[in-house]
N, C-alpha and C positions, 0 to 999 in steps of 0.2 A: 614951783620948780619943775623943770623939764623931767620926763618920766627917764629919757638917756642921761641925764645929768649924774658923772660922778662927781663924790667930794674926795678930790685928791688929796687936801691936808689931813684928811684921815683916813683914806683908803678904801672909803666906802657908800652906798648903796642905798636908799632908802632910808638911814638908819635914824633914829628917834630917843626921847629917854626911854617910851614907851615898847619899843621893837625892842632894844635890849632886854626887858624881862619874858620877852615870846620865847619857847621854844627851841634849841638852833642845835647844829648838827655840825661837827668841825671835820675838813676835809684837809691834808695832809698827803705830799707829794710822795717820793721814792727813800723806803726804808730799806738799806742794806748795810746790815754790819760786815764790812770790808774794811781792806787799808787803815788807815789810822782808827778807824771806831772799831775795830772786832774788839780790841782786849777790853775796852770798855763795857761794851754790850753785854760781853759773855762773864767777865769778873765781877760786876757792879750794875745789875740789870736798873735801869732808869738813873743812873748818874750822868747821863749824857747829856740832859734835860736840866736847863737851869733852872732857877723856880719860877722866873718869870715867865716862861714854857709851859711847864706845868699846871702852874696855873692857869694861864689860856686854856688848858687841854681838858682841866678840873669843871670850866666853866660851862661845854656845851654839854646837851642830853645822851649825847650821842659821837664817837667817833669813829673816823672810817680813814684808811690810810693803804697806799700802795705798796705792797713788799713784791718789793724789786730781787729776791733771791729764791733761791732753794733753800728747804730745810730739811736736813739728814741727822737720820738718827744716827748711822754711821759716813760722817764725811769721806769721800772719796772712793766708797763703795762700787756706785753707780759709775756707768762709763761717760764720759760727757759728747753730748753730740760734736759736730764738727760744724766750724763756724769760726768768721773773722775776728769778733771784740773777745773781753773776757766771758769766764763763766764764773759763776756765781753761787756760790755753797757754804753754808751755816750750817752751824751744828744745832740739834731740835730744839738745846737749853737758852738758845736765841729768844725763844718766843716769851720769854719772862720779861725781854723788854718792852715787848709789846703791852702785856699782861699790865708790866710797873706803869706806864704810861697811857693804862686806862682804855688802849684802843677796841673796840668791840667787832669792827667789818674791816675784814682783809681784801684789799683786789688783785686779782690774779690774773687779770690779761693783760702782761706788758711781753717785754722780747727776752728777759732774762728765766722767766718759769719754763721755756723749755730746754735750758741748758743744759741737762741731765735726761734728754727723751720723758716719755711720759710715765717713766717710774717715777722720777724726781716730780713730776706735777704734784702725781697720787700722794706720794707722802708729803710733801709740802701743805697739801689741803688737809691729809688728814692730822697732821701733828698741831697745823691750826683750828681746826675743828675740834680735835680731842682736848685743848687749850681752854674752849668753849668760847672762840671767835667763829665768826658766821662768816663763809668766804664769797666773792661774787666774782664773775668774769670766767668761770668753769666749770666743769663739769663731770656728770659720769659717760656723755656723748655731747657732740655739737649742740644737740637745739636742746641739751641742757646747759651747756655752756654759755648759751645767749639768753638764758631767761635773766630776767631781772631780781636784784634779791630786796622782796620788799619789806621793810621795816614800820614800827609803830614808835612815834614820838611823840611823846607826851595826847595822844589823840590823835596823832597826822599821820596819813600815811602816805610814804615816801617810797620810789620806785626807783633804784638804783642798776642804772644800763651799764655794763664795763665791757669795753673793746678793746682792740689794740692792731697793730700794723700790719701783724707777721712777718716782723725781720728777723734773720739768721737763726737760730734754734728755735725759734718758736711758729716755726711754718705752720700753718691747723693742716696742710695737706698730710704732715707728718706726724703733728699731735690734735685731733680734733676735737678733744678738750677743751681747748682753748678758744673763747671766742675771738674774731678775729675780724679782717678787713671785709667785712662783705656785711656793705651798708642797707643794704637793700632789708637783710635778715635781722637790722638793728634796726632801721626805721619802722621794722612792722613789731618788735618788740615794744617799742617807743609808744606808737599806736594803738598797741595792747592793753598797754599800763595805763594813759591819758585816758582811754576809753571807759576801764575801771573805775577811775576816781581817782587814783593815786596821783602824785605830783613828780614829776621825773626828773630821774637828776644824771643826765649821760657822761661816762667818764671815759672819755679815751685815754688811749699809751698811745702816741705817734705824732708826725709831723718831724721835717729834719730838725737836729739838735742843735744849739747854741745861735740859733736867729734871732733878733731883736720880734720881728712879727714872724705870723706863721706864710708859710709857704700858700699861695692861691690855690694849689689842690687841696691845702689842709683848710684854709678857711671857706673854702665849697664845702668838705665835708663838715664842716663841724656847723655852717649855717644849715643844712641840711635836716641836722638833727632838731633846730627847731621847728624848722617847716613839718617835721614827723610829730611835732607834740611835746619837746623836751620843753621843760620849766628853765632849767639855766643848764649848761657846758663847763664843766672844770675838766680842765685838760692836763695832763702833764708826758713826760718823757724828755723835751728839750736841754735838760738841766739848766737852764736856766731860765728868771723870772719873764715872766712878759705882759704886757698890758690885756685890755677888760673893752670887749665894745656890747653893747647893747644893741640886739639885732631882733626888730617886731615884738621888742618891748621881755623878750629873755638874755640876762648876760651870757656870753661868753668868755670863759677865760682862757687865755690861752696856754700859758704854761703856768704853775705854780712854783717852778725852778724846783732843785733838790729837798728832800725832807734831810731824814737822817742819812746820808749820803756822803762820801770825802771823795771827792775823784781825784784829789792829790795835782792836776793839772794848773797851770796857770790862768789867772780871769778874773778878775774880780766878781763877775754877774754869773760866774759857777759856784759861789758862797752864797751868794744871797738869796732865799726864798722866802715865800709866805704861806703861812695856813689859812684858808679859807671859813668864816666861821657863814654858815648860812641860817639865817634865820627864819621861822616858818609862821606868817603872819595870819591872826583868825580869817582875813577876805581874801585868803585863799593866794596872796600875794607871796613875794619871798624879799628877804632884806638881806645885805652882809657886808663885813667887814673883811679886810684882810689886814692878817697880823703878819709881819714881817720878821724877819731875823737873820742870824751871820749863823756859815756852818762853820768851824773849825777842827781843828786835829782831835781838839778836850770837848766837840760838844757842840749844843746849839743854844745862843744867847739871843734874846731879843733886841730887836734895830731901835734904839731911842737918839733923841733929838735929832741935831743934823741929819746924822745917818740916816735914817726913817724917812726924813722929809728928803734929803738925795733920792735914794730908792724912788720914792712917792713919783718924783719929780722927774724921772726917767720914765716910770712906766706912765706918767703921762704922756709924753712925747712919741709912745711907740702907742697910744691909743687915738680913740676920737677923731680925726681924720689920716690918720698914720693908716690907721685899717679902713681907708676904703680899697673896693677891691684894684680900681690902679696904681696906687700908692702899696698894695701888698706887691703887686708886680713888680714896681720900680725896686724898693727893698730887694727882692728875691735876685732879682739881675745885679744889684749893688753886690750882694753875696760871691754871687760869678765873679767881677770885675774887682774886688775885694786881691787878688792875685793875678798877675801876669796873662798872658793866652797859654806861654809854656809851661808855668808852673799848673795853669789853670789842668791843661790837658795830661799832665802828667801825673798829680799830687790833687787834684779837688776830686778827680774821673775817680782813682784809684786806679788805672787800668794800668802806668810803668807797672808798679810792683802785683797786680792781679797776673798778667803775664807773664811774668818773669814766675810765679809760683806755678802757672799751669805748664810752663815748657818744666818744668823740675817735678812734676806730677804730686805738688805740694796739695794734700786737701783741700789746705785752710784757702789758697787762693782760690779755689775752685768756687768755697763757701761764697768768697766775696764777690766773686761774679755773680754768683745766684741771687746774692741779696739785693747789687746793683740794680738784677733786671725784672725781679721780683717786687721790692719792698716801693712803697710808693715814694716814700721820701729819696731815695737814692735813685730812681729811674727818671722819677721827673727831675731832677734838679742835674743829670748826665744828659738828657737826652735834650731837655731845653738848652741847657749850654752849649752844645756842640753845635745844636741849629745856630745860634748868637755867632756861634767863631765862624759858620760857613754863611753868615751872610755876613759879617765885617762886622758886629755891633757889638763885641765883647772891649771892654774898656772905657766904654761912655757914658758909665752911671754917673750922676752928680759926686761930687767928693763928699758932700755932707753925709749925704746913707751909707758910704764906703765906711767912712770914720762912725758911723755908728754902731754898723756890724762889726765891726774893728774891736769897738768896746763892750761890744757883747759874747766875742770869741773868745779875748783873752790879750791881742794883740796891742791894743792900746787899751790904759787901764781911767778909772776914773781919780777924784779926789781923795775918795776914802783908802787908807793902808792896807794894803793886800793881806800880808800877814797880821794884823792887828785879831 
């Protein structure tokens, strides 16, 4: 069997009866008790986890998951920075879900830890430190914030890289805690670790959100990482699920869609995610599955029959020749052409309502300009566009990619019951 060969009826990688009893390490997308999961979280620490969750989560050596918030001992203490999306704050007794659910490594470079300046970092890391979870993606200075946090599994030792974009509060020029977009200072982490002996496992936060594939500056950066020495790429931020290529023989994934997350918005493919289980083979190989599941209002249940194999059967389609890098371009341009030239230049840019908040000397608009010209996902995806509308080629993507990002945003939905 081909060494890129996935098995899509089951999701997975290598895998064996044999590889199932190795070692493995489960990896888990954006946990934030907000909107419909707070009362859960904080009433009923690990009820939100069906058993079949649980289970999964009972099964690896080791688990590692993205918290996507702030954790205060007194909420709403701290002033929140200024910045376009939400922000993001739990209270410290949060971390008992994490605690119920087994998790051991917290990552902390995504774009919501610096929602509260870098008070809220500090005590976010400390209340999960004092919890006795081990955090990565930060620091007590930058080139602590990029070191990698290495762990021991069952005998292996594994090397965990955590990055992120720097969008809107979470600038490192403002909080340099945080490790951040500056790949250069991650590839020689990467090189660090590979060097050592360890096996690397790089995790970014970034890339724009709700894409069927990643955007072509994200998928340069993120092959990048293997050319540096990374063993395999789990990515997340997107909220939504995305397909898996194998590039010089290390997977990359590209989004893992939401963990314990509700964004409350419309989508089918913003409910569905999977956890990562990676397996850590004696020759030195890696194997994995992904488990699958639905988020809802009560919780997160596992994807079986149909549903699973739906899922399965999309994130085939958006892999294996879906990611080569011109078929990432075509996609990406599909996104553009996805809306009108007017709506496009008006409502995709953000620049109507950016405008309109800086003639009214609104911060928050001010924020989303910064992020625009700042963050890599919003600058490339404004700046290529407007080139497409002044040479005439906005509206010409095939219909089929249109219709796919369509049903990866929310706009057209799939087979499966949205609210089921």
């Amino acid at each position: 069997m081909p060494e890129e060969f996935i098995d899509w009826t089951e999701g997975s990688w290598r895998m064996s009866p044999q590889t199932q009893e190795s070692p493995s390490l489960l990896f888990c997308a954006d946990w934030a008790p907000v909107r419909a999961l707070e009362r859960g979280v904080l009433d009923s620490p690990g009820s939100l986890y069906s058993e079949a969750i649980r289970a999964e989560l009972k099964r690896s050596n080791r688990r590692v998951v993205n918290v996507e918030t702030t954790l205060q001992r007194i909420p709403g203490k701290l002033p929140q920075e200024v910045k376009e999306g939400p922000s993001f704050c739990a209270p410290a007794t949060a971390v008992n879900d994490l605690l119920s659910a087994g998790f051991d490594i917290a990552l902390l470079a995504n774009n919501h830890m610096g929602d509260y300046g870098a008070a809220g970092l500090v005590e976010t890391r400390e209340i999960l430190v004092e919890a006795g979870l081990q955090t990565c993606g930060t620091g007590t200075s930058q080139e602590d914030a990029y070191a990698a946090c290495v762990i021991d599994v069952e005998g292996h030792s594994v090397a965990l890289v955590n990055f992120h974009e720097g969008e809107e509060g979470a600038h490192t020029e403002r909080n340099p805690a945080l490790a951040g977009w500056d790949l250069a200072r991650v590839h020689r982490e990467i090189a660090r670790q590979k060097a050592a002996g360890h096996r690397v496992v790089a995790l970014p936060h970034s890339d724009r959100e709700f894409f069927p594939v990643p955007a072509p500056y994200g998928q340069r950066a993120y092959r990048s990482l293997v050319d540096a020495g990374a063993d395999i790429v789990i990515g997340h931020h997107p909220h939504v699920p995305r397909g898996v290529e194998i590039y010089k023989g290390a997977p990359i994934i590209y989004s893992q869609g939401n963990f314990l997350f509700w964004s409350g918005q419309p989508g089918l493919m913003r409910r569905l995610g999977y956890m990562v289980r990676l397996h850590l083979l004696p020759d030195g190989k890696l194997a994995f599955r992904l488990l699958p599941y639905r988020i809802t209002p009560e919780g997160l249940r596992r994807l079986e029959g149909a549903e699973r194999q739906w899922l399965f059967s999309q994130l085939e389609s958006v892999s294996g020749e879906a990611l080569t890098p011109e078929s990432v371009q075509a996609y990406w341009h599909a996104a553009m052409d996805a809306l009108s030239e007017d709506e496009w230049l008006s409502d995709a840019t953000g620049m109507a309502y950016t405008f309109k908040c800086m003639r009214e000397r609104h911060p928050q608009g001010i924020a989303r300009l910064r992020t625009r010209l700042l963050c890599p996902a919003h600058h490339h995806f404004m700046t290529e566009g407007i080139s497409r509308v002044l040479e005439g080629k906005h509206g010409t993507s095939p219909p089929e990619l249109i219709e796919k990002f369509r049903l990866w945003t929310g706009t057209a939905e799939g087979p499966i019951p949205v609210n089921r």
